[in-house]
C-alpha positions in Angstrom: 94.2 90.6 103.1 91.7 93.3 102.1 90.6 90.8 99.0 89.6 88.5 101.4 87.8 90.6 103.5 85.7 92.2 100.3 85.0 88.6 99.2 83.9 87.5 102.4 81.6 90.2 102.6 80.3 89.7 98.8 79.6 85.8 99.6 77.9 87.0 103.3 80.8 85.1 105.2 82.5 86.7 108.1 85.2 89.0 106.7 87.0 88.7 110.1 86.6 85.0 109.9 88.3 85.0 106.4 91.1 87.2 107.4 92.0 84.7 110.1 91.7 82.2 108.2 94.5 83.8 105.3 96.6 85.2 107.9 97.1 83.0 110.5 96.7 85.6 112.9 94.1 85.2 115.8 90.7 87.3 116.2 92.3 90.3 117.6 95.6 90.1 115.5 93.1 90.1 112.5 91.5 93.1 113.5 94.0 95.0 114.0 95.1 94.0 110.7 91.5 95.1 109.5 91.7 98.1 111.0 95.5 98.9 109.2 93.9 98.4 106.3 91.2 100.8 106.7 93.7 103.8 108.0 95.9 102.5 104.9 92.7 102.9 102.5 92.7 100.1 101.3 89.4 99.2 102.8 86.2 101.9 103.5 85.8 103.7 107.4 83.7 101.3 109.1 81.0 104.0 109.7 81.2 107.6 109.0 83.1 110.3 110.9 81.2 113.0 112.5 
């Protein structure tokens, strides 16, 4: 899941879009997904903690 995301985002596609489209999973079910990833690591903080 987080390889599609990066590649989406290399090519300038929707990285959500992408995930959805590997997972199944609807919008939502996708981000959350996303954001598992991010807490897991496997992906970088969507913007930097203060």
């Amino acid at each position: 899941m987080a390889r599609e995301y990066r590649s989406a985002q290399a090519r300038g596609a929707d990285p959500v879009l992408a995930v959805m489209d590997a997972t199944g999973h609807s919008r939502r079910g996708s981000l959350r997904l996303i954001g598992q990833a991010r807490d897991a690591g496997f992906l970088s903080p969507r913007r930097a903690r203060r």
